[in-house]
C-alpha positions as CSV (number, residue, x, y, z in Angstrom):
1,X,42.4,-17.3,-28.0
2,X,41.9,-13.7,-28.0
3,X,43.9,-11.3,-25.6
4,X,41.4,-10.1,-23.0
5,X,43.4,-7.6,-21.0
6,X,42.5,-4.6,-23.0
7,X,39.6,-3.2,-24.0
8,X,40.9,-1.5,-27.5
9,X,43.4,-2.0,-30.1
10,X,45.0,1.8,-28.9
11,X,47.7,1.8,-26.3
12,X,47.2,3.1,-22.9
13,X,48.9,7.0,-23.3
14,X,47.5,7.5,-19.9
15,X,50.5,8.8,-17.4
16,X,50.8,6.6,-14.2
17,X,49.5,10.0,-12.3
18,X,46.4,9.7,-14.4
19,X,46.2,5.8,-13.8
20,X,46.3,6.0,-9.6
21,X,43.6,9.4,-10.2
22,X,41.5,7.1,-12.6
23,X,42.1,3.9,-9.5
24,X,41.6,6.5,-7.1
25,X,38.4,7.7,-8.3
26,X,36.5,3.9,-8.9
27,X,37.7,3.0,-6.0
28,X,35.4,5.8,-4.3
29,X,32.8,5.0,-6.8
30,X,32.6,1.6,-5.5
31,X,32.7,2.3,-1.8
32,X,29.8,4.8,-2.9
33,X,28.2,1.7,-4.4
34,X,28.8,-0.6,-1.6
35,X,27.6,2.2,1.1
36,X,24.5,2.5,-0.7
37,X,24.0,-1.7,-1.1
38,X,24.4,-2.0,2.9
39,X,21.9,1.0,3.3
40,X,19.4,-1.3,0.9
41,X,19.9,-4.9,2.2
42,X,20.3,-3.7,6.0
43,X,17.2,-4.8,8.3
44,X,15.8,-1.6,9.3
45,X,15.3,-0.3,6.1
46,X,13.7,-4.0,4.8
47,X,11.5,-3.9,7.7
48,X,10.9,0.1,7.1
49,X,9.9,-0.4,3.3
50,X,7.9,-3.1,4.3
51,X,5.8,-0.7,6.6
52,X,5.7,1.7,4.4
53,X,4.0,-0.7,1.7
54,X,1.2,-2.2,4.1
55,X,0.8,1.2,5.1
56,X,0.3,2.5,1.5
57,X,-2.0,-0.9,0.4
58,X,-3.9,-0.2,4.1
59,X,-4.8,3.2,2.8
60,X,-5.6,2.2,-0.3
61,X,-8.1,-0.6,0.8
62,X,-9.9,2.0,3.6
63,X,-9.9,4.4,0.9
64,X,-11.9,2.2,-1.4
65,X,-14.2,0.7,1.9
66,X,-15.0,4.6,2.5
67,X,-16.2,5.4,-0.9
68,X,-18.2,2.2,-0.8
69,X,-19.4,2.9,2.1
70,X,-20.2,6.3,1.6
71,X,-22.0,5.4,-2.0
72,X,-24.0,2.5,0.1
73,X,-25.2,5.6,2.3
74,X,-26.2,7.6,-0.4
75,X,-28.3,4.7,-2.3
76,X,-29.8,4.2,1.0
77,X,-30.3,7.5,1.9
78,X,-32.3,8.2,-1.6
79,X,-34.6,5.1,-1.3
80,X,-35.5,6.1,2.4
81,X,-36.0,10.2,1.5
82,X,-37.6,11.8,-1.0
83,X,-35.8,14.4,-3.3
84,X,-37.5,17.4,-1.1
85,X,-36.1,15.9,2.0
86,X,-39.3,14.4,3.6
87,X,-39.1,10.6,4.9
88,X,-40.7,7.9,2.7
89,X,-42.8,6.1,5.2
90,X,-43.9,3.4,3.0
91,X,-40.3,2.4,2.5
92,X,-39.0,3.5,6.4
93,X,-41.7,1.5,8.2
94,X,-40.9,-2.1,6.2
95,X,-37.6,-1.8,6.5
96,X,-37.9,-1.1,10.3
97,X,-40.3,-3.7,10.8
98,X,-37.5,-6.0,9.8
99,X,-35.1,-4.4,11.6
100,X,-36.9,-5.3,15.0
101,X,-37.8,-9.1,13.7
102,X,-34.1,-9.7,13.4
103,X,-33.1,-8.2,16.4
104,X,-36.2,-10.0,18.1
105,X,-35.0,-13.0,16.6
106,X,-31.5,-12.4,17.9
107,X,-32.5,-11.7,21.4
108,X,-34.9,-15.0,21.6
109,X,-32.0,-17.1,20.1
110,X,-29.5,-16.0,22.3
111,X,-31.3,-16.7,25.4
112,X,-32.1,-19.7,24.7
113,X,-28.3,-21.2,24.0
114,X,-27.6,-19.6,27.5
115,X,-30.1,-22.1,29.2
């Protein structure tokens, strides 16, 4: 079985002075390291990172529903107007025509689940 307590084949020429600095300094490297783990694994900032995500993915998603929506509008928009701006009443007056049916057809069907 192999010797596992050092590292090299060299011998330590490292003055005991040296040794407590070299302990001295890991040690505060590791508290460093600790600090920083409770910082990471403590509750508020879980819950804060957590927030921050859904916040960032909420964004994202309205960001995405307002260029869809905005794109819809356009399409719509150039259907409904010609390119100089004037309304296209053959394609306006359909299209409200069925606007009223359904809201007609709304109205009448509400009323009578209220009987």
């Amino acid at each position: 079985m192999a010797d596992t307590s050092s590292t090299s084949d060299t011998p330590d020429t490292r003055t005991p002075a040296q040794i407590e600095a070299d302990i001295k300094r890991r040690r505060e490297t590791l508290a460093e390291t600790l600090d920083e783990i409770g910082v990471r694994v403590h509750p508020k900032t879980i819950v804060g990172d957590a927030k921050a995500k859904f916040v960032s993915n909420v964004d994202h998603t309205l960001g995405r529903a307002y260029v869809g929506a905005n794109r819809l509008v356009s399409d719509v928009k150039g259907q409904l107007v010609s390119q100089e701006g004037a309304p296209r009443l053959e394609r306006i007056v359909p299209v409200a025509l069925v606007v009223v049916g359904v809201v007609g057809l709304l109205t009448v069907t509400s009323r009578r689940r209220r009987r």
